[in-house]
VOGU-3710 file (C-alpha; in Angstrom, 3 decimals, decimal comma):
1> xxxxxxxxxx> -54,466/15,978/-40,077  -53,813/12,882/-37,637  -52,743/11,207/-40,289  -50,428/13,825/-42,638  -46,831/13,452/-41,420  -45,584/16,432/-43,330  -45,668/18,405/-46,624  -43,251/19,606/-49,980  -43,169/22,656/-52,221  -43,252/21,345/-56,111
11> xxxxxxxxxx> -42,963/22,611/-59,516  -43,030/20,809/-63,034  -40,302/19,579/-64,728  -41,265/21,220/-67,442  -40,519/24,582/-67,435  -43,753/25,704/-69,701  -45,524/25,145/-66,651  -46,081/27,767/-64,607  -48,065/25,839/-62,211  -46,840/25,593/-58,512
21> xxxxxxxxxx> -47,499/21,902/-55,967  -48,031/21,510/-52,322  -47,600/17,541/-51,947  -49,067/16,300/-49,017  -47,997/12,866/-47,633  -50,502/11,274/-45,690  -50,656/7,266/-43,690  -54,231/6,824/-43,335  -55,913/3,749/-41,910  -57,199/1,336/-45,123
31> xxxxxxxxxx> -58,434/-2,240/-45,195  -56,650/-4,928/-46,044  -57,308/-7,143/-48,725  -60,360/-9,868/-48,464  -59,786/-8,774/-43,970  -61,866/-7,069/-41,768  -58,024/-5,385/-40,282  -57,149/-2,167/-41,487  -53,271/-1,230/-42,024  -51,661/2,645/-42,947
41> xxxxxxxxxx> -50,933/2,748/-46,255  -48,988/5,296/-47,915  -51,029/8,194/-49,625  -50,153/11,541/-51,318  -52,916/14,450/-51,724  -51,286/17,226/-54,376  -52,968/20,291/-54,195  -52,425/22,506/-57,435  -52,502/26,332/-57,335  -52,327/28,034/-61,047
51> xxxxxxxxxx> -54,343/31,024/-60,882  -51,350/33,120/-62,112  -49,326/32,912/-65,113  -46,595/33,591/-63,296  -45,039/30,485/-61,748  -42,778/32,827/-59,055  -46,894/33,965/-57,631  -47,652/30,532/-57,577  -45,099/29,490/-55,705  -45,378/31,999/-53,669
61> xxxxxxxxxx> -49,212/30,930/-52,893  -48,025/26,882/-52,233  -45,379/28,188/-49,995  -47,487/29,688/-47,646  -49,625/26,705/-47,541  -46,596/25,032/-46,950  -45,973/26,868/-43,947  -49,423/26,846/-42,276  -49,279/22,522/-42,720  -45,949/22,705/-41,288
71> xxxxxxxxxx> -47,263/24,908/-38,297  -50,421/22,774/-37,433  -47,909/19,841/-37,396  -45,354/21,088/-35,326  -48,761/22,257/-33,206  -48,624/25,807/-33,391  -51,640/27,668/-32,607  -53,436/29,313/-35,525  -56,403/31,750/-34,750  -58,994/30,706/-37,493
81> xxxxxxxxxx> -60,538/33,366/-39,990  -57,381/35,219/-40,135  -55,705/36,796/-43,424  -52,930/36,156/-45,470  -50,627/38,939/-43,182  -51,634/37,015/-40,527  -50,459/33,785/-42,016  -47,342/35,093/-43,653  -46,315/35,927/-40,055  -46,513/32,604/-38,595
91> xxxxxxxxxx> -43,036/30,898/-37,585  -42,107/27,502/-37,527  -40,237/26,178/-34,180  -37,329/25,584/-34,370  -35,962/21,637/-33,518  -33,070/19,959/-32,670  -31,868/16,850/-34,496  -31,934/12,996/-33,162  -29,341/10,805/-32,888  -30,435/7,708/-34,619
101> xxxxxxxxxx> -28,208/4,821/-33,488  -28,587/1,886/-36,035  -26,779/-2,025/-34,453  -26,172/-3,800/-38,483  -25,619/-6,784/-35,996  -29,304/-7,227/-34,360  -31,351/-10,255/-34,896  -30,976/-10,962/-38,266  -29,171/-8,020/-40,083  -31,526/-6,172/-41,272
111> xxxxxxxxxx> -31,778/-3,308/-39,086  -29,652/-0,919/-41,358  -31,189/-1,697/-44,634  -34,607/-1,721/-43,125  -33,736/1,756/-42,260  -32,362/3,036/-45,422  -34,925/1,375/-47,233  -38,552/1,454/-45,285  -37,768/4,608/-42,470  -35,438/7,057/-44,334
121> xxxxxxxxxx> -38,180/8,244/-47,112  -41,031/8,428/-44,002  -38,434/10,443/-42,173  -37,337/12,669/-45,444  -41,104/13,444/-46,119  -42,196/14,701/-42,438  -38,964/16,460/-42,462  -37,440/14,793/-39,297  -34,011/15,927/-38,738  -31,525/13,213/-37,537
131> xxxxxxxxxx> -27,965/12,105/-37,717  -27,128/8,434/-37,980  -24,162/6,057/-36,419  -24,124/3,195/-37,025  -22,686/1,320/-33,810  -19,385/-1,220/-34,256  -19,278/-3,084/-31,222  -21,363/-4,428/-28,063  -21,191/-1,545/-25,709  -21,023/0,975/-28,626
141> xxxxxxxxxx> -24,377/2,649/-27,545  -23,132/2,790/-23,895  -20,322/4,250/-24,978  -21,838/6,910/-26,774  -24,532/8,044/-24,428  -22,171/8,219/-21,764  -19,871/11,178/-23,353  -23,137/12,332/-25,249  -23,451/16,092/-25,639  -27,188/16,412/-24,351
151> xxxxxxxxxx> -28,569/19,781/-24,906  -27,466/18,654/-28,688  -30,183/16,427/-29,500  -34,104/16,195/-29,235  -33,784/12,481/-28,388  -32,132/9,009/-29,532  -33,791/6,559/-31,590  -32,604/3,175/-31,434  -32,566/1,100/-34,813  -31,920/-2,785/-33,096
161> xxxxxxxxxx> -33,409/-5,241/-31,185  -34,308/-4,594/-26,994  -30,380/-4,987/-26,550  -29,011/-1,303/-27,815  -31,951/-0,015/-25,970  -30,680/-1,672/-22,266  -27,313/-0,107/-23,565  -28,901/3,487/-24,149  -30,227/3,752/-20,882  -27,379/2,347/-18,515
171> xxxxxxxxxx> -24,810/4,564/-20,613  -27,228/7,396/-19,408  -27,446/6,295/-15,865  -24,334/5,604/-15,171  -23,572/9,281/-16,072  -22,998/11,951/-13,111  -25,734/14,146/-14,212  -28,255/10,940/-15,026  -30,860/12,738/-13,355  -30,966/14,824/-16,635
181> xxxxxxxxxx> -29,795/12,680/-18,975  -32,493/9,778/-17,937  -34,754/12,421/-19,201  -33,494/11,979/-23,068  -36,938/11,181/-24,871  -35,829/7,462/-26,392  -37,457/5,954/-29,780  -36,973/2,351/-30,985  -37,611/1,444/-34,399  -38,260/-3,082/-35,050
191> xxxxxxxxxx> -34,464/-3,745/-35,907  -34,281/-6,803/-34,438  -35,669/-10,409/-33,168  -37,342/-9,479/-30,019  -38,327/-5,436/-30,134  -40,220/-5,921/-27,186  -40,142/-2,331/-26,421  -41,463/-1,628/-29,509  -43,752/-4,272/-29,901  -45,279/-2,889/-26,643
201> xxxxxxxxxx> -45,520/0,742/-27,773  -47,541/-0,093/-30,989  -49,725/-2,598/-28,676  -50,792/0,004/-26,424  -51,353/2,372/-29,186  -53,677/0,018/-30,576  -51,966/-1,627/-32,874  -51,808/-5,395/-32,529  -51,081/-8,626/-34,788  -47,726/-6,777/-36,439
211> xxxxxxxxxx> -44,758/-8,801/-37,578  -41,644/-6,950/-35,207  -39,661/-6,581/-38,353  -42,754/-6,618/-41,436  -43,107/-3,840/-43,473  -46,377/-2,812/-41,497  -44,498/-2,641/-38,337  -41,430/-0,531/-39,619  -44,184/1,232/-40,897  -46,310/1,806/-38,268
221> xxxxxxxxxx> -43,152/2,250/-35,695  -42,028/5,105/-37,994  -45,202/6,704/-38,277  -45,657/6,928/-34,522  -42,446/8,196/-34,083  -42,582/11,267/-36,496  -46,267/11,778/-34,574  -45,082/10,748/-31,290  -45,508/12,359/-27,628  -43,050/12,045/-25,104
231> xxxxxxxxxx> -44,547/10,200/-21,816  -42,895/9,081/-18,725  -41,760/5,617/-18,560  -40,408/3,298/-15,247  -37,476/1,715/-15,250  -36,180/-0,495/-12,612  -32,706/-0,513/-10,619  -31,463/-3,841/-10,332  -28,523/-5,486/-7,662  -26,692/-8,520/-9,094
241> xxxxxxxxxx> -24,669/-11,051/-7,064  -21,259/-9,439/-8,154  -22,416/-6,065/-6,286  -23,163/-4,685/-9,605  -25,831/-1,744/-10,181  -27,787/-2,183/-13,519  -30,828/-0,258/-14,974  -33,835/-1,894/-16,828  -37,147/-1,507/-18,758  -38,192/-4,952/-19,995
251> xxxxxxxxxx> -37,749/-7,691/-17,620  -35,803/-9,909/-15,185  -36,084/-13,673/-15,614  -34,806/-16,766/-14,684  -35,704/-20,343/-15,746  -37,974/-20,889/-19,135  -38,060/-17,619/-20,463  -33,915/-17,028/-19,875  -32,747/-20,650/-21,016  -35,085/-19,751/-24,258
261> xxxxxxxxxx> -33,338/-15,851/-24,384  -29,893/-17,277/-24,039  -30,388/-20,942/-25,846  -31,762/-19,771/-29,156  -28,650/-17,096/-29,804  -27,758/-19,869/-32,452  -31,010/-19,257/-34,242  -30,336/-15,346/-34,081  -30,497/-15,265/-38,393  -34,425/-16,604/-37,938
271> xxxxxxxxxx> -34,842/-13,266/-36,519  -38,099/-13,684/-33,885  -38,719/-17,321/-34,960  -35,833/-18,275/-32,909  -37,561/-18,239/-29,896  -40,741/-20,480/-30,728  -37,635/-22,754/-32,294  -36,039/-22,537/-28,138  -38,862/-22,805/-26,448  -39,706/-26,207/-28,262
281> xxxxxxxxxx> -36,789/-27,567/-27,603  -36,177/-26,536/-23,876  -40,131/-27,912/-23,637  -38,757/-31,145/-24,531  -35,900/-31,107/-21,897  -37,567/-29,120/-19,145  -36,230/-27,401/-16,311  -37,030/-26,970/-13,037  -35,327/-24,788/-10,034  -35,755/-24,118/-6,950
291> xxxxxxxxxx> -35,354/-21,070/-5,233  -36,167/-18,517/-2,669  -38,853/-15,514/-4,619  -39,640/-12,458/-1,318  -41,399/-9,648/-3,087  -42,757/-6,172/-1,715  -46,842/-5,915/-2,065  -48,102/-3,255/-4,016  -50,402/-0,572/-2,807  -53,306/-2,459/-4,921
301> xxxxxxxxxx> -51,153/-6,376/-4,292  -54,401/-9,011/-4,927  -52,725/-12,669/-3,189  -52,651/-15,359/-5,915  -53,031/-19,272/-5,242  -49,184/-19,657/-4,588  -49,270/-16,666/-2,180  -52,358/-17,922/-0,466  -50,928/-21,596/-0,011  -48,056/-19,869/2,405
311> xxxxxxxxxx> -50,880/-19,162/4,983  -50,325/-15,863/5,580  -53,092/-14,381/7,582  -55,272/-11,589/6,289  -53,573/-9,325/8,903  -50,146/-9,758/7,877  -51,175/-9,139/4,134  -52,810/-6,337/5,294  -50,280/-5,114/7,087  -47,594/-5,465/4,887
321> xxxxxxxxxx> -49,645/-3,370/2,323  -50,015/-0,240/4,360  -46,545/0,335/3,564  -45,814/3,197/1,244  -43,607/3,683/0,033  -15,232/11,244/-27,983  -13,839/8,357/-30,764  -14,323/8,892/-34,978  -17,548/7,442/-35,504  -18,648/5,497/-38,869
331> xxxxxxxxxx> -21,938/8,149/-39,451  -24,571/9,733/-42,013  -26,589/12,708/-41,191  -29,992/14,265/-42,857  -31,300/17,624/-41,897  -33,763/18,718/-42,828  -35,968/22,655/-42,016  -38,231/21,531/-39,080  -39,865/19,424/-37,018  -43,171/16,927/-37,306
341> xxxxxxxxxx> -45,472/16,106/-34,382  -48,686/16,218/-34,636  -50,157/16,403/-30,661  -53,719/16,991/-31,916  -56,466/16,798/-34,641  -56,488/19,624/-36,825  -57,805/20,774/-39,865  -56,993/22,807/-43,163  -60,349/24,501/-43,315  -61,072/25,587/-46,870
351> xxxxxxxxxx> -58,381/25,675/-49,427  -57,363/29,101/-50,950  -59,134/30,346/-54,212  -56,364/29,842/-56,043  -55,846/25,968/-55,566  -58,058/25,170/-58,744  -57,765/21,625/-58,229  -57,040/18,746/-55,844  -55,847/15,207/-56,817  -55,369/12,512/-55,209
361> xxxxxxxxxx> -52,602/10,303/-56,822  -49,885/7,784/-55,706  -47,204/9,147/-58,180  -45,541/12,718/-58,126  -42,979/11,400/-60,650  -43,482/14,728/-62,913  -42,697/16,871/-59,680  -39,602/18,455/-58,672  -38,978/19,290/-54,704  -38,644/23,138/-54,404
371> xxxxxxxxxx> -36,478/24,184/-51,714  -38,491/26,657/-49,048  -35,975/26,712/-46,877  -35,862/30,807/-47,185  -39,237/31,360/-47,675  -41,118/33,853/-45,431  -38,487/34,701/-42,748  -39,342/31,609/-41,199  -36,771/30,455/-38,882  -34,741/27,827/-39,954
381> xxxxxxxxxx> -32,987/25,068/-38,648  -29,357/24,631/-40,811  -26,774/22,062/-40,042  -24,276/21,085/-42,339  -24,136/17,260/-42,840  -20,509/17,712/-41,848  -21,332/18,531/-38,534  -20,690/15,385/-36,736  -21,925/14,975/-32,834  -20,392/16,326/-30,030
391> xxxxxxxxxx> -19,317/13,938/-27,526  -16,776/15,234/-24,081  -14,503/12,321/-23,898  -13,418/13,868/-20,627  -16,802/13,255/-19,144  -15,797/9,673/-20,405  -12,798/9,390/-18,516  -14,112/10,083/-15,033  -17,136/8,179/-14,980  -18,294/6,949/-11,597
401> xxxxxxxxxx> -21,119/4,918/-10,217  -23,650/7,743/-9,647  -25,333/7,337/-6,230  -29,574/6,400/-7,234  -31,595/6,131/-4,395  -33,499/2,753/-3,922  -34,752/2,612/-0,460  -36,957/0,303/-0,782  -33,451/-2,719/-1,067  -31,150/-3,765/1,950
411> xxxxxxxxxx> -28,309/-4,884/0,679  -27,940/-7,851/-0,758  -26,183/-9,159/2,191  -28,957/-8,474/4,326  -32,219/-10,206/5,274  -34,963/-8,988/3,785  -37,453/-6,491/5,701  -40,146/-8,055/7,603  -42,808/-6,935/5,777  -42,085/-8,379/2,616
421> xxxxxxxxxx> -43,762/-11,981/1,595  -41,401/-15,013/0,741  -42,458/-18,334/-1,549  -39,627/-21,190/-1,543  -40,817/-23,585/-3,869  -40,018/-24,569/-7,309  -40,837/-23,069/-10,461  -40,502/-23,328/-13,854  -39,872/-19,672/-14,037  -39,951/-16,715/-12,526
431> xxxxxxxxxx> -40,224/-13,104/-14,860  -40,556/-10,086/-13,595  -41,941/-7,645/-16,347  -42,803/-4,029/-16,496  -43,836/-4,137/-20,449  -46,353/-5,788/-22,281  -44,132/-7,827/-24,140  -41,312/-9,513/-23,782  -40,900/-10,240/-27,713  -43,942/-9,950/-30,800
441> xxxxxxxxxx> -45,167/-13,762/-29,599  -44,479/-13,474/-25,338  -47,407/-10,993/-23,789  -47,170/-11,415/-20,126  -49,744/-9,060/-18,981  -52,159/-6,299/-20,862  -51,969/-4,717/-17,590  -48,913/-3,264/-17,900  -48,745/0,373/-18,187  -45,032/2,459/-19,599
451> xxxxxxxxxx> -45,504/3,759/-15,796  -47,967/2,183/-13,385  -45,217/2,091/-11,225  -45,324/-1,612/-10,210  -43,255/-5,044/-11,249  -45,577/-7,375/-12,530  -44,306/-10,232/-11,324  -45,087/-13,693/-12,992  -43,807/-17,574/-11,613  -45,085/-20,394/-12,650
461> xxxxxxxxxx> -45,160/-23,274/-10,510  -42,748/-26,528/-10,461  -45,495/-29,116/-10,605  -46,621/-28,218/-14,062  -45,983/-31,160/-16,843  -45,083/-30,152/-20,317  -48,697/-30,395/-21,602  -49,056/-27,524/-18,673  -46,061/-25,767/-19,771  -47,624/-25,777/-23,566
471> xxxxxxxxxx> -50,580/-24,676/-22,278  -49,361/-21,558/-20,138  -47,391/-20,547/-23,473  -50,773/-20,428/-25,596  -52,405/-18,443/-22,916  -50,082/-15,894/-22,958  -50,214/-15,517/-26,388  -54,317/-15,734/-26,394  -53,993/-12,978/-23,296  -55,660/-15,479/-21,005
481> xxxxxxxxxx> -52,924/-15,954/-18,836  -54,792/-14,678/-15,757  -57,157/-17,366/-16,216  -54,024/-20,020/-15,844  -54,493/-22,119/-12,175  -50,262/-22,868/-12,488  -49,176/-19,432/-12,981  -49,206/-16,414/-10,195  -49,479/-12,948/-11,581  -48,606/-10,670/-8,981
491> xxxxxxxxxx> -47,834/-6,522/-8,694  -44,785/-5,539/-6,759  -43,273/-2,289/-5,855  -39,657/-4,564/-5,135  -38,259/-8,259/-4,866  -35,267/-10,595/-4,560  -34,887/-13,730/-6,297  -32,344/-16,544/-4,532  -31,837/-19,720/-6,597  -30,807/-22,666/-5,038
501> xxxxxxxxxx> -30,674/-25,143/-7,756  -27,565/-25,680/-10,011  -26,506/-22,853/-12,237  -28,594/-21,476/-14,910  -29,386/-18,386/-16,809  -30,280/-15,195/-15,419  -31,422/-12,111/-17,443  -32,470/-8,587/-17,585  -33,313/-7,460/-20,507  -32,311/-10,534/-22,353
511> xxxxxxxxxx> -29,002/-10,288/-21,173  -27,190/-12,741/-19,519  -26,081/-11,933/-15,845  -24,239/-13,510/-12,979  -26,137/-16,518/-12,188  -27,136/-15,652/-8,197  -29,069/-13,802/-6,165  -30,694/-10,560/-7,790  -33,126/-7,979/-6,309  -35,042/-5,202/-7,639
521> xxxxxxxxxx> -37,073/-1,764/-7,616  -39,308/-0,032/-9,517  -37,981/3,937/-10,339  -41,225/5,031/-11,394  -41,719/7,685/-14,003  -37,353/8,077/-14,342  -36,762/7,316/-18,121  -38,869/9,665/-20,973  -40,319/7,813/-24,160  -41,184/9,063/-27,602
531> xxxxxxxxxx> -44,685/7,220/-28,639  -47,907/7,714/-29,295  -50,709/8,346/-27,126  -51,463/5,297/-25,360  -55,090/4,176/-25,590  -54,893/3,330/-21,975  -54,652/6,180/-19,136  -51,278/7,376/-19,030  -49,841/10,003/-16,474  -48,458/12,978/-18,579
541> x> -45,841/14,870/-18,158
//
């Protein structure tokens, strides 16, 4: 069953026959073509029952079969060796929908016809209930979670690039009940050029070598998030120069990797070949800065060459780790009877006498969808597509900077503690990351975990030439970037970055801030993702 993502009731078209169809829809694991890589592929098991000669018993039989897929999926416990009462009594949970938010803007386009096209018929198969907008502006998404109705929803699922995503989750922090609201599970489907968050998921899930917008990763993203758990996740409260309070789960840079975020906007229609196109070209012309990089050890901090060329003594290192520390919106909606996951391997056991025969095809073209949505007393979850979301606009109209904790920071206006280590120097850049990826191409560190609780911090010194900056580049892509003599990877619980050379571009999360100095700490475990079971360790909830 890990790989069924949900079921359908069927009956002929004909209506001589009196046979009744359970269609099972299925995304198991297959090899590719003349490759030693495997890939899901799409796969439907029909299971026939015809014993009768009446098509209402028939039904009748599929329907219950129905039921008891639907109930292993949604992971309801079923005593084995039971009867048919017994299984006629089972009840399907109940689920709330998700707000799918879908940016027609992101990278390339393509995000809303990727999703009618490649996620809606995954979705309408598992029977995944959602309700679509499709945002009209930058700050849309912020917009929306900030006036968002949450006990509404079972979580938001972000159609776009990494952009929509930073909007999702500072819309819910800057809330006055973000301590809840930070606790919405999030999705992200590859609707954009970078995806890094969703790049990452399907990374640590196993999956590796995808396209961010190919079939096999819309695919794949899909599948995981009809199947997906919810798992804890850090995110990272970050100061700017202006005084202003922002909230992040990708990254903060500044130098190579920002000039290539911001610089290769005017490729944005190549979707993610824009940035090999900007990193070329700011190769060509590189940059250096200098600046001022003081950074909080973590419990487990390892010194690097850069940190060991300061000359800090072995007592002040070890010191210093001892510490602990509401609008009309343009929308669609499907609903659909219940929900999907699958949280563990089950199986169907032996099917009933009266399935006399099980194909396997890729076509049900002669089938007809039969609506169980009555069947059994089984609870059901009704919403009229009319129903559009609820959002308090007065909850909009009062929002204030919520108060979040982060006592790790002074203010920016004050020095930094003693116990943190400082490098002044020049780099070539300077990225603090707390995902895998920072887009399908960029892995800065397979150590990364959704929440390790630690910045991995990355800077890569000022004395490199290009043929050194070309080099680091290929070794992150290879994952041998801890092998790199010119590049210090580093894990941080906090930092501050002060540049001192001319102007240049700052980001967190890809987006362009004030150009100054910027510090940051880790919130470990805040946000909530939906995903599959990383292959890695992962604390659960």
């Amino acid at each position: 069953m890990k790989d069924v993502i949900g079921c359908d009731c069927m009956k002929g078209k004909m209506d001589s026959d009196p046979k009744s169809y359970l269609t099972v829809y299925a995304y198991p694991h297959k090899k590719k073509f003349a490759s030693k890589k495997t890939t899901r592929k799409r796969q439907t098991v029909i299971i026939v029952f015809g014993k009768s000669q009446s098509r209402a018993e028939n039904e009748e039989e599929s329907k219950l079969w129905w039921k008891v897929i639907k109930c292993i999926l949604s992971n309801v416990p079923i005593s084995p060796g039971q009867g048919e009462i017994y299984l006629t009594q089972l009840t399907i949970p109940l689920t709330k929908r998700f707000l799918v938010l879908v940016n027609p803007f992101s990278g390339p386009g393509l995000a809303l016809t990727l999703f009618q096209e490649r996620v809606v018929p995954m979705l309408a198969e598992a029977g995944f209930p959602y309700h679509m907008i499709v945002t009209e502006h930058a700050g849309h998404g912020r917009q929306l979670m900030q006036s968002l109705e949450l006990d509404q929803w079972a979580g938001v699922v972000i159609v776009s690039g990494d952009g929509l995503i930073y909007e999702v989750i500072n819309g819910l922090m800057e809330r006055e009940d973000w301590e809840k609201a930070i606790k919405m599970p999030i999705g992200t489907l590859p609707g954009g050029s970078g995806n890094a968050l969703c790049v990452s998921m399907l990374f640590a899930a196993g999956y590796v070598a995808l396209l961010p917008t190919g079939d096999n990763a819309m695919l794949h993203a899909t599948f995981a998030l009809i199947k997906h758990e919810v798992i804890p996740m850090d995110i990272v409260a970050v100061d700017t120069v202006s005084g202003k309070r922002l909230y992040s789960f990708l990254s903060v840079a500044w130098g190579l990797t920002s000039d290539v975020d911001i610089e290769s906007e005017r490729y944005r229609s190549m979707g993610g070949a824009r940035f090999t196109v900007g990193a070329m070209a700011r190769i060509i012309n590189l940059r250096k800065y200098h600046g001022r990089v003081s950074f909080l050890p973590a419990d487990d901090f390892v010194p690097g060459p850069m940190t060991r060329s300061r000359s800090l003594c072995e007592s002040q290192i070890s010191s210093q780790l001892a510490i602990t520390t509401q609008p009309v919106h343009r929308s669609v909606s499907m609903t659909e009877e219940f929900q999907r996951p699958n949280r563990r391997q089950s199986d169907l056991g032996s099917l009933p006498e009266s399935a006399s025969e099980l194909n396997l095809t890729d076509t049900d073209a002669n089938l007809v969808k039969v609506d169980v949505g009555s069947n059994g007393g089984m609870n059901s979850n009704h919403n009229s597509s009319n129903n559009l979301p609820t959002f308090d606009a007065e909850r909009d109209a009062k929002m204030v900077a919520p108060h979040v904790p982060t006592p790790l920071l002074p203010a920016l206006s004050e020095p930094i503690p003693s116990n943190w280590i400082t490098l002044d120097q020049t780099f070539i850049q300077v990225v603090a990351a707390y995902q895998t990826h920072l887009n399908a191409d960029f892995i800065v560190t397979n150590e990364c975990r959704f929440n390790d609780g630690v910045l991995h911090l990355t800077m890569s010194s000022g004395d490199c030439s290009r043929r050194q900056v070309l080099q680091q580049i290929s070794d992150f892509i290879e994952e041998k970037i801890h092998t790199n003599p010119d590049v210090e990877l580093l894990r941080v619980k906090a930092f501050r970055l002060e540049p001192i050379s001319p102007p240049g571009n700052m980001c967190v999360d890809g987006e362009l801030v004030e150009y100054g100095t910027i510090q940051a700490q880790v919130l470990p475990s805040m946000a909530r993702i939906m995903t599959l079971t990383p292959k890695y360790q992962v604390t659960q909830l």
